[in-house]
MARVEX-896430 format. One record per residue (C-alpha): chain; x, y, z; residue in three letters. Coordinates in Angstrom, 2 decimals, decimal comma. Layout:
residues N
   unit        px        py        pz   code
      A         X         Y         Z    ALA
...
***
This chain:
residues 525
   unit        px        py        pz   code
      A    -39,51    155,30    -75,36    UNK
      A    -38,60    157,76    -78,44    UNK
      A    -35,28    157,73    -79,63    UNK
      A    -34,20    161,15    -78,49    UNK
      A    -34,66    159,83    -74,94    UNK
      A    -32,52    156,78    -75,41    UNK
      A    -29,69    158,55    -76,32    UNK
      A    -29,78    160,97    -73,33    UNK
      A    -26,50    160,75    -71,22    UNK
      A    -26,79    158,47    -67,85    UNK
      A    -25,80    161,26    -65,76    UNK
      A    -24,35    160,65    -61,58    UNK
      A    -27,53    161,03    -59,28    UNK
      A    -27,43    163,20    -55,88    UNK
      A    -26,48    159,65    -54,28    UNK
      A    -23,44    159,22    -56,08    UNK
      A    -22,36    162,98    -56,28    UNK
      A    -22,49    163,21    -52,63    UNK
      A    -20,32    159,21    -52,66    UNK
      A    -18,14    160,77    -55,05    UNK
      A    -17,52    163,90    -52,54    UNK
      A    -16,95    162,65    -49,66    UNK
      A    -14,38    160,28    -50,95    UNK
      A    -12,88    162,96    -52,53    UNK
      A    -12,87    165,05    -48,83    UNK
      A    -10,74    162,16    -47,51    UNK
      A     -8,27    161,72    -50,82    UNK
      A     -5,61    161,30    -48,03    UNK
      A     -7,12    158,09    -47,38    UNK
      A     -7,47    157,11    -50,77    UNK
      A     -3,90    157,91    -51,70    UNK
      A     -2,60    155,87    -48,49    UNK
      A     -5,09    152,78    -49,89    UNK
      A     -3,51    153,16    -53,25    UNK
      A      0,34    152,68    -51,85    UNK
      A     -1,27    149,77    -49,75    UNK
      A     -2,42    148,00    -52,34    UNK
      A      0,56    148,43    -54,59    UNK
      A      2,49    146,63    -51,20    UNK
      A     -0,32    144,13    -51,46    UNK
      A      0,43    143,69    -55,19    UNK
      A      4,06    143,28    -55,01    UNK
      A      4,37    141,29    -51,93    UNK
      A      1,12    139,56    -50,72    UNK
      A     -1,29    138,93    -53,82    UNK
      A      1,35    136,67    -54,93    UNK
      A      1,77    134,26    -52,15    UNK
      A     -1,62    134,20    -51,73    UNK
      A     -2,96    133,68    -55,36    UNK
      A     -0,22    130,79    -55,50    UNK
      A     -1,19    129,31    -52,65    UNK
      A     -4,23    128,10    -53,56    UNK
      A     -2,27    126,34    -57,02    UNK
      A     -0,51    123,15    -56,51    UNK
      A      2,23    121,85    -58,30    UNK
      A      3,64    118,55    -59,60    UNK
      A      7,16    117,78    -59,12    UNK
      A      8,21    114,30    -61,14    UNK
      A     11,03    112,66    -61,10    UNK
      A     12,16    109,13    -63,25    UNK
      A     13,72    106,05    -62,11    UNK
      A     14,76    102,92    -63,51    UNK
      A     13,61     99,84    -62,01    UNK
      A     14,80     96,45    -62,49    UNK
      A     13,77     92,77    -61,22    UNK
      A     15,68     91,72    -58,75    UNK
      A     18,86     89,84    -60,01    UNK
      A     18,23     87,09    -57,32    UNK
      A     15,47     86,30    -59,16    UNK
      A     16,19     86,89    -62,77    UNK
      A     19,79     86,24    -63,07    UNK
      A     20,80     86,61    -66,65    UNK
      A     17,61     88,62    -68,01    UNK
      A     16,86     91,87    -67,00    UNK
      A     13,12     92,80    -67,19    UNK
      A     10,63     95,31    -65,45    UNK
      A      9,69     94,85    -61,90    UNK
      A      7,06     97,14    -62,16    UNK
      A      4,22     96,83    -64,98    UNK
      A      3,97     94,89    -67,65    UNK
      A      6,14     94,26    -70,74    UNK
      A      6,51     95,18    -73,79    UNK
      A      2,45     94,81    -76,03    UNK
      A      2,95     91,72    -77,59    UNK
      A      6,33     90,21    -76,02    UNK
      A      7,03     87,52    -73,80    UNK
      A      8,16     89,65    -71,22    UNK
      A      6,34     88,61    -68,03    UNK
      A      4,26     90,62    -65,30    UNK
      A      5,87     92,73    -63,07    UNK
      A      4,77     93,71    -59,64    UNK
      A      2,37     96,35    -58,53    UNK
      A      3,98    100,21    -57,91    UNK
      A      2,95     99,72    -54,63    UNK
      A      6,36     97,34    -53,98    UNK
      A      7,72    101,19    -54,30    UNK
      A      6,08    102,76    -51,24    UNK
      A      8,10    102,57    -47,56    UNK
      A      7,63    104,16    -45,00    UNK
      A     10,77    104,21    -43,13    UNK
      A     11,94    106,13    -46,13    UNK
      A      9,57    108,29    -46,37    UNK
      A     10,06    109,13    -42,32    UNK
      A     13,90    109,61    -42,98    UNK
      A     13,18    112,05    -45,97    UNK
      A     10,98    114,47    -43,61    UNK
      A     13,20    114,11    -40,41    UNK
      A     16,23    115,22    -42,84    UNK
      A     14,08    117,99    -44,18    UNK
      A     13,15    119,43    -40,81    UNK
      A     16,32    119,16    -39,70    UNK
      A     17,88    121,15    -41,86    UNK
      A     15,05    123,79    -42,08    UNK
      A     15,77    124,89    -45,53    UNK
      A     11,96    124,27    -46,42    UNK
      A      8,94    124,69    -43,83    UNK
      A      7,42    120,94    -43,79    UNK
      A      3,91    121,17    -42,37    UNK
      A      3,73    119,52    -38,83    UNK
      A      1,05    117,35    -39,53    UNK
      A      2,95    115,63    -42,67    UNK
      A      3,77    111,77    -41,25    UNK
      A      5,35    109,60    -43,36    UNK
      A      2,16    107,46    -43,93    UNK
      A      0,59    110,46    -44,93    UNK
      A      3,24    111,19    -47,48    UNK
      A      3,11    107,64    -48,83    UNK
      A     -0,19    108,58    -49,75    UNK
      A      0,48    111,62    -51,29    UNK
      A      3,35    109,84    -53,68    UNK
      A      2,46    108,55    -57,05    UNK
      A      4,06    106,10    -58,77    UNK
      A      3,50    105,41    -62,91    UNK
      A      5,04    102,92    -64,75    UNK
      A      5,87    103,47    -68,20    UNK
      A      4,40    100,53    -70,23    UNK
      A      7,87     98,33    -72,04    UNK
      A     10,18     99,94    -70,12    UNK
      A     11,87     99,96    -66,48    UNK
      A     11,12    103,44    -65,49    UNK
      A      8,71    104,51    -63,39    UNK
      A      7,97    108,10    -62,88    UNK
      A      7,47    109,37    -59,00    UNK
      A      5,13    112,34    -58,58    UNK
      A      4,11    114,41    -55,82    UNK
      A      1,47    117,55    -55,51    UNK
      A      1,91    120,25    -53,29    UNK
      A      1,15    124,08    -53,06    UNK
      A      5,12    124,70    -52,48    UNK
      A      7,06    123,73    -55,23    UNK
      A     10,73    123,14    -54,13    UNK
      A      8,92    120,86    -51,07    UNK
      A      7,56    118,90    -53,24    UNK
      A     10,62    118,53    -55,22    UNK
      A     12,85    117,96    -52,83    UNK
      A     10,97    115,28    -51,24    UNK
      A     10,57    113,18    -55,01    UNK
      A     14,30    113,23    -55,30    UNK
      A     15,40    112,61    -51,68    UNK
      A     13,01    109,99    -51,83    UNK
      A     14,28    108,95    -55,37    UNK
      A     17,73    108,10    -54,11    UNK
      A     17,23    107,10    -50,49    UNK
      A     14,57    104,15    -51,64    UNK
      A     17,24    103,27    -55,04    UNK
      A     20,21    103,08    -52,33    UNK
      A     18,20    101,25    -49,92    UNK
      A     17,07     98,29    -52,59    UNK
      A     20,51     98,13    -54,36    UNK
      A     22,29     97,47    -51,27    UNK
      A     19,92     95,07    -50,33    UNK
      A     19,65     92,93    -53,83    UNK
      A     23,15     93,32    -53,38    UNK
      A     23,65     91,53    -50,38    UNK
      A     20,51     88,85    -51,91    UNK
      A     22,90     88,22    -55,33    UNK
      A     26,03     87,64    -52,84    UNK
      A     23,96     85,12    -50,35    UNK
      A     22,80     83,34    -54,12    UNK
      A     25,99     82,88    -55,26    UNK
      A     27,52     81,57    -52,27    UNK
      A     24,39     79,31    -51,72    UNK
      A     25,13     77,62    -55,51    UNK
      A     28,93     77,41    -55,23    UNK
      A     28,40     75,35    -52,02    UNK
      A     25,39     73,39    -54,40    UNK
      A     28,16     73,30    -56,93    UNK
      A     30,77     71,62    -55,04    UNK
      A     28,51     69,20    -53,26    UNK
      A     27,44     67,72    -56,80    UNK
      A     29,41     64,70    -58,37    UNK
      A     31,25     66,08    -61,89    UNK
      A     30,62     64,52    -65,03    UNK
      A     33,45     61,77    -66,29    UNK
      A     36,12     63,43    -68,46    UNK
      A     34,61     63,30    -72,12    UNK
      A     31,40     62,80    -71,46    UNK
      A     29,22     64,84    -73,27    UNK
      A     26,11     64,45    -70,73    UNK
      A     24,95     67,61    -68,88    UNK
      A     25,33     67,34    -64,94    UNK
      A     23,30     69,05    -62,43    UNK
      A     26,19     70,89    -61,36    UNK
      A     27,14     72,43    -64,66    UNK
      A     23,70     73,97    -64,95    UNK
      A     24,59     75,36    -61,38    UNK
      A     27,72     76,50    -62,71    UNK
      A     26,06     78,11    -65,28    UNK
      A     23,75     80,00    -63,32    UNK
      A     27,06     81,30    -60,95    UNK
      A     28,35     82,32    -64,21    UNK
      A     25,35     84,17    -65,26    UNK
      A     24,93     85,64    -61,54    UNK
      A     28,42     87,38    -61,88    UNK
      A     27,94     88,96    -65,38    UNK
      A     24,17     90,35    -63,73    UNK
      A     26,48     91,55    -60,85    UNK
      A     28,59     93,27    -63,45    UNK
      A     25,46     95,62    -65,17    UNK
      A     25,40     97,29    -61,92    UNK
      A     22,61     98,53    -59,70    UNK
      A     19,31     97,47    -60,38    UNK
      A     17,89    100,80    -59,11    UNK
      A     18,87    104,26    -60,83    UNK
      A     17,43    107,50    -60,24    UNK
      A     17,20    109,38    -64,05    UNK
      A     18,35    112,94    -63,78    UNK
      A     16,64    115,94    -61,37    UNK
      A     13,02    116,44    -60,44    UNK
      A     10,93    118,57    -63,19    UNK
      A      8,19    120,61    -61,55    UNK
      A      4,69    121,69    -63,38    UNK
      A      1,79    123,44    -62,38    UNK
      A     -1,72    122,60    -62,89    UNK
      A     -2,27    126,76    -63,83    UNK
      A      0,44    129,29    -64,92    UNK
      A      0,88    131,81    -62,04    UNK
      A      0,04    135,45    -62,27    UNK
      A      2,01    137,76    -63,90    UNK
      A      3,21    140,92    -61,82    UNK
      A      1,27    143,37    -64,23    UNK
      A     -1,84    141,53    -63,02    UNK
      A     -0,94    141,50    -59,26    UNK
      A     -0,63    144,61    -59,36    UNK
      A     -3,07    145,86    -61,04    UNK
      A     -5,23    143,67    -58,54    UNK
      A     -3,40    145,08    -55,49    UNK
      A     -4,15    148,61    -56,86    UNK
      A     -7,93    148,40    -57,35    UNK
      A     -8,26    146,79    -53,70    UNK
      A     -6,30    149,46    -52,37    UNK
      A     -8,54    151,96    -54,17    UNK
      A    -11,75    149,97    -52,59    UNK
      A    -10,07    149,67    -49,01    UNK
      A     -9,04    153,60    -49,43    UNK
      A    -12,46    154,47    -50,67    UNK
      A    -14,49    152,59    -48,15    UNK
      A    -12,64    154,03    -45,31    UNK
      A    -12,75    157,54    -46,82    UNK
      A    -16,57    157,00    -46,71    UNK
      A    -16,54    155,82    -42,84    UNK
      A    -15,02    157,84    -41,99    UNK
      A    -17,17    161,01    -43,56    UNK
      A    -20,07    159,15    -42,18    UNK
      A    -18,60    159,15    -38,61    UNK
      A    -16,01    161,66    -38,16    UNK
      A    -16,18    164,30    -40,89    UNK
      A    -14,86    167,42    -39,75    UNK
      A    -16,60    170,82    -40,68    UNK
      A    -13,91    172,91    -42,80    UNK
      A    -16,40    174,99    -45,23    UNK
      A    -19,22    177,17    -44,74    UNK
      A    -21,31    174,58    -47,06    UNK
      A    -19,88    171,64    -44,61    UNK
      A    -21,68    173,80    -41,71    UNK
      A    -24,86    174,57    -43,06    UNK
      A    -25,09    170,64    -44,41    UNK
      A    -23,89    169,24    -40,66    UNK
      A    -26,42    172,20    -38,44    UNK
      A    -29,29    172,50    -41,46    UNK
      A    -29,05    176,42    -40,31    UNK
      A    -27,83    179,34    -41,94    UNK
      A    -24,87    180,19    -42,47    UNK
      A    -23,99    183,92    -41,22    UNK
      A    -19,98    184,18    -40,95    UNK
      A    -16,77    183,00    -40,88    UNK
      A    -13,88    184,01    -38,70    UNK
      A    -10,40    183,68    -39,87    UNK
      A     -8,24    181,55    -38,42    UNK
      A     -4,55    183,82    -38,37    UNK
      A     -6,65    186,50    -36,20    UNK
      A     -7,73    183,47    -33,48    UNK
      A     -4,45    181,99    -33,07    UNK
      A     -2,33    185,54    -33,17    UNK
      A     -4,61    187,54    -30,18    UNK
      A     -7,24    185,23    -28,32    UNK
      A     -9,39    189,54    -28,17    UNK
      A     -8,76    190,39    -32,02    UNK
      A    -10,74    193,13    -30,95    UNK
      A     -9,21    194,31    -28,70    UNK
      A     -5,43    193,65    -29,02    UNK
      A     -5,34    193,75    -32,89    UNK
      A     -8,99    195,73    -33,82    UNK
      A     -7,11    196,42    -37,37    UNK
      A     -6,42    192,77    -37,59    UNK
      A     -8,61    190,46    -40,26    UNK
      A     -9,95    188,60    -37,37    UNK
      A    -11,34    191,59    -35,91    UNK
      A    -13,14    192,98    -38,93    UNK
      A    -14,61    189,17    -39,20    UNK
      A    -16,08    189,96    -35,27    UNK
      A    -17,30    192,77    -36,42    UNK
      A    -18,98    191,33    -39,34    UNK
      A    -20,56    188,86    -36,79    UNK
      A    -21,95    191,47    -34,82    UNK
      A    -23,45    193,23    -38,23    UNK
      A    -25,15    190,12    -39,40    UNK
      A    -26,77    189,84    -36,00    UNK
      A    -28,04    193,20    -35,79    UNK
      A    -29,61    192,47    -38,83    UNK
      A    -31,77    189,18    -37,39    UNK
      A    -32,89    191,68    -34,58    UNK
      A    -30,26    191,66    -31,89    UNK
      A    -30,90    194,42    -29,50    UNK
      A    -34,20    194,76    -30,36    UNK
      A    -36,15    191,37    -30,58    UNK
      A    -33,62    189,29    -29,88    UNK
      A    -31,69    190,74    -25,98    UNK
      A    -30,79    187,57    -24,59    UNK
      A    -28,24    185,61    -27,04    UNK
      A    -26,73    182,12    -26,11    UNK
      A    -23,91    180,99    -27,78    UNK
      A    -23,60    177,11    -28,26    UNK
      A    -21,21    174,20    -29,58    UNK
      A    -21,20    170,85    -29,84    UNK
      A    -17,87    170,06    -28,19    UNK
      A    -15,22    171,90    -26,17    UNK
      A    -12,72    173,68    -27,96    UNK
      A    -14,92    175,42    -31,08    UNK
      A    -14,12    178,81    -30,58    UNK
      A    -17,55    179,12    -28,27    UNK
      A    -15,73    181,05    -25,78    UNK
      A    -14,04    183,04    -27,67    UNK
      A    -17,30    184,42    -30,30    UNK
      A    -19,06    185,24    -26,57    UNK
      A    -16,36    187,29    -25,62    UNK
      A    -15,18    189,23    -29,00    UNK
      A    -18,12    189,53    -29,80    UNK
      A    -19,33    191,38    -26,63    UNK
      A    -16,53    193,75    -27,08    UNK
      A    -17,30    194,51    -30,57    UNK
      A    -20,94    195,52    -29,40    UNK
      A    -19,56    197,52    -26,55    UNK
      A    -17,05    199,45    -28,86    UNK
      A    -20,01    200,61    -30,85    UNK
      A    -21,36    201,80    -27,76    UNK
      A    -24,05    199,07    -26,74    UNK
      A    -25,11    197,82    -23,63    UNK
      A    -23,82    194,34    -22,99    UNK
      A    -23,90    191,87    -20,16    UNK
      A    -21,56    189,05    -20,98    UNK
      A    -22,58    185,83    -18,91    UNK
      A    -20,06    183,12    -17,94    UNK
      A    -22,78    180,50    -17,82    UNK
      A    -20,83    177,46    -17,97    UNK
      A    -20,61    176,35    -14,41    UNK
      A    -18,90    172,53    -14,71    UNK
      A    -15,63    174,41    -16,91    UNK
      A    -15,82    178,08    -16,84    UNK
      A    -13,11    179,55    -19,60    UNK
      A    -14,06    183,32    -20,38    UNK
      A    -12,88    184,71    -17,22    UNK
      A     -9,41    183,17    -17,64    UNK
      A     -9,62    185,14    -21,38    UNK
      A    -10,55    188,12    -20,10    UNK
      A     -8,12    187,97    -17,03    UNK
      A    -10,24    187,45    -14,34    UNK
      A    -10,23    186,13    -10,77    UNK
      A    -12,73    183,27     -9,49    UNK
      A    -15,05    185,19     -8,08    UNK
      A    -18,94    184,99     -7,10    UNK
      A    -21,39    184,91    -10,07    UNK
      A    -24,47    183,25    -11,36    UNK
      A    -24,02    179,99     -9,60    UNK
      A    -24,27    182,14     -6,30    UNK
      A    -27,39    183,66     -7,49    UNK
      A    -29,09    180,67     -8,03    UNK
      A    -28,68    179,25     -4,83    UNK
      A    -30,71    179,05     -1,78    UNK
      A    -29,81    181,87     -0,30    UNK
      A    -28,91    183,91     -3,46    UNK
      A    -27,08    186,66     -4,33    UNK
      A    -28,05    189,60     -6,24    UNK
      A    -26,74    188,99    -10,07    UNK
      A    -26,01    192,97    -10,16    UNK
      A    -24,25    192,81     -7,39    UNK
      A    -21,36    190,13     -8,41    UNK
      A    -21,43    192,24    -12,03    UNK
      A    -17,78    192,97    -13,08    UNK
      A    -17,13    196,15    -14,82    UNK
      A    -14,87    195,15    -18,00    UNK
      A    -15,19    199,27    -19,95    UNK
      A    -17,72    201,70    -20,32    UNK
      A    -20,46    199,45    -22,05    UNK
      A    -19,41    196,05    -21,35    UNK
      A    -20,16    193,91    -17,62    UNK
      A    -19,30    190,54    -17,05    UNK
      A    -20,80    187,90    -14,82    UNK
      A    -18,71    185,22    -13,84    UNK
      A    -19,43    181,61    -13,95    UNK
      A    -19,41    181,64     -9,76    UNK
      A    -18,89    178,83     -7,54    UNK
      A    -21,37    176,37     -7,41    UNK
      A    -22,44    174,47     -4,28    UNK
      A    -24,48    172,37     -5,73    UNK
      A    -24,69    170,46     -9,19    UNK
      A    -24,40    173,06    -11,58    UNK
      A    -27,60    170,78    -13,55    UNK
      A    -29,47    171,47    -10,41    UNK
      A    -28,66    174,93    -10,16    UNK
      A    -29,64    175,89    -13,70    UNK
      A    -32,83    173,83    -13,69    UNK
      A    -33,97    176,72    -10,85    UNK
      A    -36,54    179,04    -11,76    UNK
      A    -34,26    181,50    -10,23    UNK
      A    -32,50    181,47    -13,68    UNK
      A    -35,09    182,56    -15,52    UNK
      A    -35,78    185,24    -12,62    UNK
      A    -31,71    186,08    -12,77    UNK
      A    -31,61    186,33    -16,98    UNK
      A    -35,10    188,49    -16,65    UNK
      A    -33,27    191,03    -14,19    UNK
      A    -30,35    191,33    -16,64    UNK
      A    -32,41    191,92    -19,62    UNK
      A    -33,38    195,90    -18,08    UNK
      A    -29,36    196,24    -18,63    UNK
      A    -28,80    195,61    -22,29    UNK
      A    -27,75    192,98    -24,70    UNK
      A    -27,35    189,71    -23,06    UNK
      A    -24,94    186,92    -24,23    UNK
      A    -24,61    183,60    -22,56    UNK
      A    -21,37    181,28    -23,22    UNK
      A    -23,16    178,11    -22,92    UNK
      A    -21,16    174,72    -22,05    UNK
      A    -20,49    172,38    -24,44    UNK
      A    -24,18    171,19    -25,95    UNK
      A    -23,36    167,57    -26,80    UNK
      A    -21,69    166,89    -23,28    UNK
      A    -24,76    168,23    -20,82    UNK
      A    -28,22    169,23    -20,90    UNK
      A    -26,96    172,17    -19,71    UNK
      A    -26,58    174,30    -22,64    UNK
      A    -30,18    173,07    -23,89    UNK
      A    -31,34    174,93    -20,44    UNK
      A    -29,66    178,23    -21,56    UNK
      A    -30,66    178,05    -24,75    UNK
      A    -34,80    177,72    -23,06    UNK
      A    -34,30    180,96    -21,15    UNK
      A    -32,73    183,26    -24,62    UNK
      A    -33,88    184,47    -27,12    UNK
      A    -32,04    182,77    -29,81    UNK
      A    -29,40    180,34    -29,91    UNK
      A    -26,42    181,14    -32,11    UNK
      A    -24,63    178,09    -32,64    UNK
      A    -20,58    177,88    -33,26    UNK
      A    -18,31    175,31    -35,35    UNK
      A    -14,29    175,52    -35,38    UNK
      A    -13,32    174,49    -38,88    UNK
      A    -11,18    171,25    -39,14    UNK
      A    -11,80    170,68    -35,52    UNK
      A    -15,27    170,09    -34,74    UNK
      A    -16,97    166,61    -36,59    UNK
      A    -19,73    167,12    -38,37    UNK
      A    -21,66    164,33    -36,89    UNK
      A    -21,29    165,80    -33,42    UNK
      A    -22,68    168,98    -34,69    UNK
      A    -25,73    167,39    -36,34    UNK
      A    -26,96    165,87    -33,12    UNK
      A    -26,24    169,32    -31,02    UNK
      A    -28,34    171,10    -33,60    UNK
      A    -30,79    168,42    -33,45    UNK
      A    -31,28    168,30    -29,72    UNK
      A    -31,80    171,81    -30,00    UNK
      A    -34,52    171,75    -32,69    UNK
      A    -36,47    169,16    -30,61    UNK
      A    -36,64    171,18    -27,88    UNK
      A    -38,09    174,34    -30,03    UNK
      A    -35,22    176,06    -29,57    UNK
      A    -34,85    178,87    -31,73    UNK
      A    -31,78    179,22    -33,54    UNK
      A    -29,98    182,02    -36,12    UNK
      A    -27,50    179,86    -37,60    UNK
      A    -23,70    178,43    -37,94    UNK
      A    -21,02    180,67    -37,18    UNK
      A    -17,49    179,28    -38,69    UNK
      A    -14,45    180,11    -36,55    UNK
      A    -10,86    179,16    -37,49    UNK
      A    -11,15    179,20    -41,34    UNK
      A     -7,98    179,76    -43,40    UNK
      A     -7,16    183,57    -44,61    UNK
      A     -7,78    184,05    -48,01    UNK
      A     -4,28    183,78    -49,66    UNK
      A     -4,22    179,82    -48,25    UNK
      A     -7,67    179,54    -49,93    UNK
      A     -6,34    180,73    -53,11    UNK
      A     -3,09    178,40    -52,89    UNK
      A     -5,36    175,63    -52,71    UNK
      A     -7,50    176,77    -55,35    UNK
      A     -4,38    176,78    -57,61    UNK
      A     -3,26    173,46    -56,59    UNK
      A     -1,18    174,17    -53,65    UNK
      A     -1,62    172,57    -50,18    UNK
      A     -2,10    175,03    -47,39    UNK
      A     -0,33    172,57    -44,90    UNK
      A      2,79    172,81    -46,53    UNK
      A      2,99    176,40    -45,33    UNK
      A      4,13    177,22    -41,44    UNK
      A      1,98    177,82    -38,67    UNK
      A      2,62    179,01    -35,15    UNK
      A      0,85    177,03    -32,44    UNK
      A     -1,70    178,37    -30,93    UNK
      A     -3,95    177,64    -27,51    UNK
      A     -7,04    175,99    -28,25    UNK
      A     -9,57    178,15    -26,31    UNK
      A    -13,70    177,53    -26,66    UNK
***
């Protein structure tokens, strides 16, 4: 590899462009991942990062023998004594551990529900859990218990701490009293030595142990608990910069990943490049959104409008790909109901006829027939009665809408209207209506029936129609698809509902269309 290769600038494949893009088409998404992962950051990170730390709350206690046993020296009951001294053995920690204290501490703890002790937490089971460490020389022992919740574990050392030290004074207390009662009553049962004798009697060394008894009594408790518990954790917790800043960049992953679902399964078509991407046809012409929801006939009702000029332009660009000379049957086809089908059929049979062409408009939808309540008319016979048994003549049930212009209804189907169009009576029916002019077919919805595919057979063409923002792009892809199987032939995309040209520049300056007010409008195919 030379050297002017190697420093050549890793540039973004197609792969990631297109990632990159249709995150970007769903920033709405992103921005709502970015405020949920600041929530996560500030509220739940936290709790959760801690909970998997445990901490160490220790608290020290003084433990003497037992001043039944060890009247007038005090030494550890727990260890060993001081390296090198006299001082004898004391017993194992494990003189420390009971249970019924450790069963009072967590019945007082649930009772007063200031701290959430786990259910499963016995008093056996917290035995275990306690650690006790003598220091070596000394009296003190230090109690210790882990737990992910720090004030638990604290207050369980130090209501453990003082429950077990109150429980054992009271009891050596009550072993010193039964002692010294037990050697007075040795005491005065022994004979006294004679006046001046200096020999030592049994019961002076008795007396001398009652003696040393009482001053024991008199250093107080043998038990002490040493100031309040001191908690430590085994790792320093998070800071909130870093929670955060974790909490953001899983929002931004959460946002992104949905943004990129849902591109992959409900997209919406809402630019002339998003058509021709989702259909993989041409794309011919847009039609303005402020003309469709003002007049459902721009043509008619407003022919001055925007929206009518954009009909117009429709009709131009078909001319063009040989309307009303190669092509003279047209079917117009969507994916779903409510993309502006209708609507294209019937504007753009009027434009035609205002130029003075011949043109047959067909209601051909015979499951949901909309055109004739656009153009105002009754439900009448039409196509479905001329492709039944006993048909009808198509020119006969023709309705005369102007000059140029002849409309025939959707009908009233007796049977299935699948069965009906499956007929070679359609292709018989279409045929007779070619001598007449320029043919256009509103087809029913392509995605929901195989209807529209069976329309599409007996044209010429197929022009194919996508409401921007409405219709999804996936649903489009497989409509076109279906269509391609089947050889049909198709012009291309016509865009309906796209925003007028002042909203496009807003956006292109930064502004947001949405902001501005819209009127409602019907939602007509």
């Amino acid at each position: 590899m030379t050297e002017a290769s190697a420093d050549q600038p890793v540039r973004l494949g197609p792969a990631a462009a297109n990632i990159l893009r249709s995150i970007w088409h769903q920033k709405e998404l992103l921005v709502l991942g970015l405020v949920l992962g600041l929530g996560l950051g500030w509220l739940a990170l936290p709790k959760v990062l801690s909970g998997g730390s445990t901490y160490d709350a220790t608290i020290r206690m003084a433990v003497d023998q037992s001043p039944a046993t060890l009247v007038a020296q005090r030494r550890p009951a727990i260890g060993t004594g001081a390296a090198g001294s006299d001082a004898p053995v004391g017993a194992s920690p494990d003189v420390l551990k009971d249970v019924v204290v450790a069963e009072n501490v967590l019945t007082q703890l649930r009772r007063s529900k200031e701290l959430e002790v786990p259910d499963e937490l016995t008093g056996p089971l917290l035995i275990d859990r306690l650690t006790f460490t003598p220091l070596e020389g000394t009296s003190y022992v230090d109690l210790t218990m882990s737990d992910g919740d720090p004030r638990l574990a604290g207050a369980i050392v130090q209501r453990y701490a003082v429950q077990f030290a109150n429980l054992r004074n009271r009891t050596e207390a009550e072993k010193l009293q039964k002692l010294i009662s037990k050697l007075e009553a040795l005491a005065a049962s022994l004979p006294s030595a004679p006046p001046g004798a200096d020999v030592t009697t049994p019961a002076a060394d008795v007396r001398a142990q009652i003696r040393a008894a009482r001053v024991y009594e008199a250093y107080g408790d043998p038990t002490s608990v040493l100031g309040e518990p001191i908690v430590t954790t085994n790792g320093p917790p998070l800071s909130r910069k870093v929670t955060l800043a974790l909490g953001l960049l899983l929002g931004l992953a959460i946002g992104a990943g949905a943004g990129l679902l849902v591109e992959t399964a409900f997209r919406k078509v809402v630019t002339a490049t998003d058509a021709e991407e989702a259909s993989g046809l041409p794309f011919i012409a847009e039609v303005r959104k402020a003309g469709i929801r003002r007049a459902p006939l721009p043509v008619i009702e407003r022919p001055f409008s925007p929206a009518a000029e954009d009909y117009r332009r429709v009709g131009t660009a078909l001319e063009r790909q040989g309307l009303g000379s190669d092509i003279r049957v047209l079917a117009i086809a969507s994916a779903e109901p409510g993309d502006g089908r209708t609507m294209l059929a019937a504007n753009l049979a009027h434009s035609l006829a205002r130029q003075g062409r011949e043109v047959v408009l067909v209601s051909s939808d015979l499951r949901r027939p909309e055109l004739e309540t656009l153009l105002g008319l009754g439900q009448g016979p039409g196509l479905a009665d001329a492709l039944q048994d006993d048909p009808i003549p198509a020119v006969a049930m023709l309705v005369s809408i102007n000059d140029h212009l002849l409309v025939l209804p959707a009908g009233r189907p007796s049977k299935h209207p699948g069965e009906l169009l499956a007929s070679k009576r359609l292709l018989e029916t279409i045929q007779t209506l070619r001598q007449m002019g320029i043919i256009i077919l509103d087809t029913p919805p392509a995605r929901h029936s195989a209807d529209a595919i069976t329309l599409s057979g007996v044209a010429d063409a197929t022009l194919f129609v996508a409401k921007s923002g409405v219709t999804r792009m996936r649903s489009v892809r497989e409509a076109t698809d279906g269509l391609r199987r089947d050889r049909i032939r198709q012009l291309g995309v016509i865009l309906v509902g796209t925003r007028s040209p002042w909203l496009r520049s807003l956006s292109t300056r930064g502004g947001d269309f949405r902001d501005q007010p819209e009127e409602p409008y019907e939602e007509l195919e």
